[in-house]
N, C-alpha and C positions, 0 to 999 in steps of 0.2 A: 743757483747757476744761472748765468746772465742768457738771454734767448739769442743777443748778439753771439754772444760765445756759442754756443751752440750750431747757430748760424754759419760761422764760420769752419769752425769743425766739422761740419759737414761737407762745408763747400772742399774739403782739400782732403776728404774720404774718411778723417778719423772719427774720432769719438771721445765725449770729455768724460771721466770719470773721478770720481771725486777731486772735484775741481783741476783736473789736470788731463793731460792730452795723452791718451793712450798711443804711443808712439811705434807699437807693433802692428798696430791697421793702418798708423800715417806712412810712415817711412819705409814701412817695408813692403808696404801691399805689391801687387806685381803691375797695377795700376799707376802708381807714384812713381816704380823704380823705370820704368818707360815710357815717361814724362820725356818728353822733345825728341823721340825716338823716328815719327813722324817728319820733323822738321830735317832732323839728319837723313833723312831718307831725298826728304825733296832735297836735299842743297848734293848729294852725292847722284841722284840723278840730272842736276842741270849744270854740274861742272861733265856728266858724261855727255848730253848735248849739245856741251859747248865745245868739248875736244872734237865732236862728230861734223860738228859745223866747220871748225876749224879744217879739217880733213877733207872735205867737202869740196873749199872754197880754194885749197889748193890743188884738187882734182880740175875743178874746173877753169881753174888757170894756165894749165898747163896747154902747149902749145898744139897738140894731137886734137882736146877735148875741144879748144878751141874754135877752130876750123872744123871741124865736125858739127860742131852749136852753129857756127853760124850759115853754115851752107845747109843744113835743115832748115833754119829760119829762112833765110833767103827763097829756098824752093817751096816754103809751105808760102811765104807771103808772093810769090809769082802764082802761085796756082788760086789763090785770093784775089788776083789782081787782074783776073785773065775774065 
C-alpha cells in the first residue's frame, strides 16, 4: 500500500484496506456528512443581515426618522459649538 495513498485516506477521514477505501468511515461518518454545513450556516446568516440592513435603511429614510436625526445632530453640534 502506497504512503501517498494512505496519506490521503486519511486526509478525508477513511481508511484503506486491502487496497481499497473503506467507505463506511469515509462517506458516512457524521464528520463527512456535515461537510459545508458551516458554510450554509454563514451564507443563511448574512442574507439574514442583509434583509436587516435592508429594513434598517428604510426605517431611516423615512420622513419622521428623518427630522428626528437630524434636529438631534443639529442640537448636539450647537452645543459643540457653543
Amino acid at each position: 500500500m502506497s504512503t501517498v495513498l494512505q496519506f490521503f485516506a486519511c486526509a478525508i477521514g477513511g481508511e484503506l484496506k486491502d487496497g481499497g477505501m473503506n467507505i463506511n468511515t469515509t462517506l458516512l461518518s457524521p464528520d463527512y456528512r456535515e461537510h459545508g454545513a458551516a458554510t450554509a450556516e454563514y451564507a443563511i446568516a448574512t442574507v439574514a443581515a442583509a434583509g436587516f440592513a435592508g429594513l434598517l435603511a428604510l426605517v431611516l429614510k423615512s420622513g419622521p426618522v428623518q427630522t428626528m436625526l437630524t434636529s438631534l445632530i443639529s442640537s448636539a453640534l450647537s452645543v459643540v459649538g457653543q
